[in-house]
Steps between C-alpha positions, in 0.01 A plus 500: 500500500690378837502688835779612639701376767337757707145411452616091509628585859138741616310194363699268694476687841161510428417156472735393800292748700190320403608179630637638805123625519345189424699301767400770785173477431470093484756463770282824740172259369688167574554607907150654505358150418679279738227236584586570887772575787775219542529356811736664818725253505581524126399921520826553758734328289732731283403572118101301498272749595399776283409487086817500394587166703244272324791370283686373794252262629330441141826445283504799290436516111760184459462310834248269699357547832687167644832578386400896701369314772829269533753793521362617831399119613848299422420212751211417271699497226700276651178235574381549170879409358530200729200393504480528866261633775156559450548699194733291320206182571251699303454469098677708372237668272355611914826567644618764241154680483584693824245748519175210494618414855615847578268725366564869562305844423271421834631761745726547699347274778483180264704209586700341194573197664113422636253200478432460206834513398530187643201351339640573135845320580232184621454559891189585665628834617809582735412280781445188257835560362653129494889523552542121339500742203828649546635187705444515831189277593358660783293234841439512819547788693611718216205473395316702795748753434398875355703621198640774700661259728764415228458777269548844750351652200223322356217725622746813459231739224806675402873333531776691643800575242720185437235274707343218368146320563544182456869430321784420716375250778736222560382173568729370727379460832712667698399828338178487696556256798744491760728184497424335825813299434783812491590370193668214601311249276643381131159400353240761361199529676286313246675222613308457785213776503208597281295742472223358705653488841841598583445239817402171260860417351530277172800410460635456190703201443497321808327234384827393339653420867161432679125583403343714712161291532304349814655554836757679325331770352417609836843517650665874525792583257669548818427244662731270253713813372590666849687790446929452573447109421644360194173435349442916581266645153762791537741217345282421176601691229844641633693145531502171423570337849121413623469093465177322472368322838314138553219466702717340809700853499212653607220264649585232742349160411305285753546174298728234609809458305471179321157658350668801373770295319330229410282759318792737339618147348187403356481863323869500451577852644695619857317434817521890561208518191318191563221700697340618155439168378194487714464828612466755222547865449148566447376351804383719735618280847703207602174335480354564178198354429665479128819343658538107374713185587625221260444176648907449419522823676292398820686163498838712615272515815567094596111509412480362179114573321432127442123397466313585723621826542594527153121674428522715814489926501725628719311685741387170572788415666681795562250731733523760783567841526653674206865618563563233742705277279561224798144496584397406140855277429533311804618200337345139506535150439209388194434151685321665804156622393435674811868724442266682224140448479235580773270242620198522306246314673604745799606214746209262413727190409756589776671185748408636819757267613790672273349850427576388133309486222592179232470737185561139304213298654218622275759654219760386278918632543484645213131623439226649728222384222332232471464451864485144623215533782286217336089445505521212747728757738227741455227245638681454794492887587159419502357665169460190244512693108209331332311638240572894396724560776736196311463692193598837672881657552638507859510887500148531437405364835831589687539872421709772598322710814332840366703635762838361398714229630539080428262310282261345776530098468413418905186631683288557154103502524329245306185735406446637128655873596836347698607427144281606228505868408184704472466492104245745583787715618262570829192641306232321683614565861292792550190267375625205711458703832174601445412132406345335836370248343799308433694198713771560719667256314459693161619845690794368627596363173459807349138437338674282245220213548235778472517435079790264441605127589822287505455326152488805316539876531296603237218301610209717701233287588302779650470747232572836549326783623680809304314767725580324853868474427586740293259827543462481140164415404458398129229740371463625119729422223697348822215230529510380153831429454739155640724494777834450221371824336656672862700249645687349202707155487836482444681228340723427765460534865620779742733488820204359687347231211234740406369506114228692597541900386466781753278798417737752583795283254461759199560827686706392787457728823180666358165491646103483439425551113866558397590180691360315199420756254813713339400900501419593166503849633868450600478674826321795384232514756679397800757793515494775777203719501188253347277391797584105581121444583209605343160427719636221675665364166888415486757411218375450136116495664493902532386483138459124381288206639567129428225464256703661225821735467349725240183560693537864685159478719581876681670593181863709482615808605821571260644826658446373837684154433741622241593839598357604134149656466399464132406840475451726190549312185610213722164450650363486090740185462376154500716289745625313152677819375746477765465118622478286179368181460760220483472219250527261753487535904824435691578165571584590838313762630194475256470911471359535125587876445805711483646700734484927450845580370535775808353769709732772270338689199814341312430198588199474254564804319769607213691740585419805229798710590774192463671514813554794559398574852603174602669535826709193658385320276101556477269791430254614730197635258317672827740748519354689232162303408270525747168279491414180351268669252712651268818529381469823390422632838826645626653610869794641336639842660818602258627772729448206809617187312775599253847691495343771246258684683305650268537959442274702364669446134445157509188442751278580168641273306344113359711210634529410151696789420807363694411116551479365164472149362829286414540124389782354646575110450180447319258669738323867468437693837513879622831594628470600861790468653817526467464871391755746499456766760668842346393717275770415236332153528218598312582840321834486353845647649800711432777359227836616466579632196866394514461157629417314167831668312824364371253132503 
């Protein structure tokens, strides 16, 4: 049996009334649960705060949050569309999941555009923004700059309607500095500025018309470009009139004519640019130390480079003051000797009758070596060469003074030490004066004769007493050994003819023990702070004697020397557990153990907690171990020595319970740091129940 209309109708008021019901009550639920207050900024805008506003921010039953978030944002939109500006660089699974940047639901004081913000979209916060990512490389002084400085709102908590916080800037210059040049210049101001000093110009293109190197580079724009000339900057970029210049239009040359042409037709080019053919742009003077000459070049001169002068530097010729071209160029015939070179026996072979000196009368024209002052001339100055002296070079009996000045050839002594240097290099002097028992004779020659003869340097018919001349007696391992053990011989002889080795040869400039012996302790014991003498006892004798190295009579204080007492467990270590034996000693210095790796606990030590409390670059294990006894023994405060001081709630707690053990890249440790800080960190946090539909 059917109802009636009547009935069909009640039943269907009824059930409309139920899901009117149903809705109130989910809807009336739906505002009660809102997981928080939205922020101000998005709170004082028309239509979002308030239950019934979810949908406009969230999308509704049949929309997405970033289509909702777009409507009221259309210049990100626009990014996102273009693929422009720091949004449109993101991927685009980031850049269209608005609300993971800008989270809201905090409060009204929450900041949607904050820190961390930043750090999602790949910057370490706000201030590490980089602006390369949206195109505009940032250097130099922009660099010191605060956000706010460009961005009036970039600090702003809540922005005022129709203002933006970072949108909008331009990047043209002129929108932040004033134009110092009215506007009157055609180039942009990249042309010749950067970022890095508005005072150091670079610019752009020149090179094309001159580079801007060496003495250039320090010439003011100005200076070439004065303003009103026809070579003005105000010109470049407005007209086409402004002509390249040669170096004559600007820098008057102090070369003679038939130079400068004689050079511009060797290099094929106008006089007017023959300058850069020996000066060039990068030099840094007239007088470049870089600057060179062609000998076709120099032969423009009328002073062709024809042997000998063919091997000659020019500073050899050309001297005096720098910047006084005349001084240095005077000009001169190359048959006079005297025009050019100095006398250098100083007036010794001078004519008194002609003040002149025959340059040609011991030399050849075209050569200065070999001279052609013969033995039989030389006996007739009254020295004949016989024996080693005929064997021996002129210079090594008429040297140059100590003092400066001409080789000395007139007026030279005929004992040992007029021309024989002390191959001793003056080391028995101080033993010579104290010496009365020698000759006058053998003082005045320097004590020569004292051990050696005229046949034969190495010969010492005497002996030697090591102790008397040296104040080195020969005791201990010293006694045993021969003289070549110290003083080795060399297979060819020295300045002075010696073979024989100097003690001091392997360390040069070192003294006592390390004069001879190299430091297996590398220095350790002779820094600041260690005693240099110990009872009377200097250098390596504070702890060794010369019976043996390894013998350590008074024994060996290791904090006092080393600035590390082996306390603790260190003091339970044998020496080898830090100093192993080597296989073999080393060849040079003959130490026969290792060296400690270090003074630090990581030096010997894993490191249990893999790196991290590693600061610049090394961890410091005192910090919170203290003692060498135990590792367990701790001088760790939490409340004193970490960002989480420690409240009643969590005071009670086991470390374990928040530092647990992770293995990352192979290795197992307990997780210390980093450690999130907020509660949500470690207990969970709100979720939006809308954020997840419609995906």
């Amino acid at each position: 049996m059917s109802a009636s209309p009547a009935a069909r109708r009640r039943a269907l008021g009824v059930a409309c009334l139920s899901v009117i019901g149903v809705l109130y009550v989910v809807l009336g639920d739906l505002d009660r649960s809102s997981p928080g207050p939205i922020a101000a900024v998005h709170a004082h805008a028309d239509g979002l705060d308030g239950g019934a506003a979810c949908a406009a921010c969230h999308g509704g039953w049949s929309g997405d949050m970033a289509s909702a978030c777009l409507e009221c944002h259309e210049p990100i939109g626009d990014q996102l569309a273009n693929r422009t500006g720091l949004h449109g660089a993101l991927e685009p699974a980031l850049a269209s999941a608005c609300a993971r940047c800008h989270s809201d639901h905090h409060g009204a004081s929450f900041a949607l555009v904050n820190d961390r913000s930043f750090e999602l979209a790949g910057f370490t916060g706000k201030n590490g923004f980089d602006h390369a990512a949206i195109g505009f490389p940032m250097a130099g002084k922009h660099l010191e700059l605060a956000c706010v400085e460009c961005h009036e709102h970039a600090d702003t908590a809540e922005l005022p309607a129709g203002a933006k916080r970072f949108l909008g800037a331009s990047r043209d210059c002129r929108s932040c500095h004033e134009d110092p040049h009215g506007g009157q210049m055609g180039l942009a101001c990249a042309t010749c500025h950067h970022q890095e000093s508005f005072t150091e110009r670079i610019p752009v293109g020149h090179e094309r018309f001159l580079a801007l190197t060496g003495a250039h580079a320090r010439v003011a724009c100005r200076t070439c470009h004065e303003n009103g000339s026809s070579h003005a900057l105000e010109r470049f970029g407005r007209d086409d009139g402004v002509l390249a210049r040669t170096c004559a239009d600007c820098h008057e040359s102090p070369h003679r004519a038939a130079l400068v042409e004689g050079v511009a037709a060797l290099d094929g080019v106008a006089s007017g640019l023959a300058c850069a053919s020996c000066h060039r742009p990068e030099h840094t003077s007239w007088h470049d130390e870089r600057l060179t000459v062609t000998p076709e070049q120099h032969a423009c001169t009328g002073f062709a480079l024809d042997a000998p002068h063919d091997t000659v530097k020019c500073a050899e010729c050309h001297r005096g003051p720098k910047g006084n071209y005349r001084a240095r160029h005077p000009g001169r015939d190359p048959s006079g000797c005297e025009a050019c070179h100095a006398d250098p026996h100083g007036g010794q072979f001078r004519d008194a009758a002609t003040e002149r000196t025959s340059c040609i009368a011991c030399h050849g024209r075209t050569e200065f070596t070999p001279h052609a002052f013969t033995l039989e001339r030389h006996a007739a100055a009254g020295f004949p060469l016989t024996g080693k002296h005929r064997e021996a070079r002129c210079a090594s009996c008429h040297r140059e003074p100590d003092g400066g000045g001409p080789r000395r050839f007139r007026g030279i002594r005929s004992g040992c030490v007029a021309c024989h240097g002390d191959a001793h290099r003056g080391f028995f002097e101080p033993f010579l004066a104290k010496a009365d028992d020698l000759s006058p004779a053998v003082r005045d020659g320097g004590g020569c004769a004292h051990c050696h003869n005229s046949v034969s340097f190495s010969e010492r018919p005497r002996g030697f007493d090591h102790a008397r001349w040296t104040g080195f007696a020969l005791d201990g391992a010293h006694a045993e050994i021969g003289c070549e053990a110290c003083h080795g011989r060399s297979d060819t002889p020295d300045a002075f003819g010696r073979r024989f080795g100097r003690a001091i040869a392997p360390i040069a400039g070192a003294t006592g023990c390390a004069a001879c012996h190299a430091d297996p302790h590398r220095g350790a014991f002779d820094r600041a702070g260690l005693p240099t003498s110990v009872e009377g006892r200097t250098d390596c004798a504070r702890c060794h004697t010369t019976a043996s190295f390894r013998d350590f009579p008074r024994g060996f204080d290791h904090g006092a020397w080393t600035g590390f007492a082996l306390d603790g467990a260190h003091a339970k270590a044998g020496c080898a557990a830090c100093h192993a034996p080597l296989d073999a000693p080393d060849p040079v210095t003959q130490r026969a153990v290792t060296w400690a790796k270090g003074t630090r606990c990581a030096d010997c030590h894993g490191d249990p907690h893999a790196g991290q409390f590693r600061i610049g670059g090394e961890t410091s294990c005192e910090r919170c171990h203290s003692g060498t006894t135990r590792f367990t023994d701790l001088s760790f405060d939490h409340d004193r020595d970490s960002r989480f001081p420690l409240d009643e709630a969590h005071r009670g707690l086991a470390c374990r319970a928040c530092h647990q053990p992770v293995r990352e890249k192979g290795v197992t440790f307990v997780r210390y740091k980093p450690l999130g800080r907020r509660c949500v960190d470690c207990h969970g946090g709100n979720r939006d129940p809308f954020r997840n539909q419609g995906k």
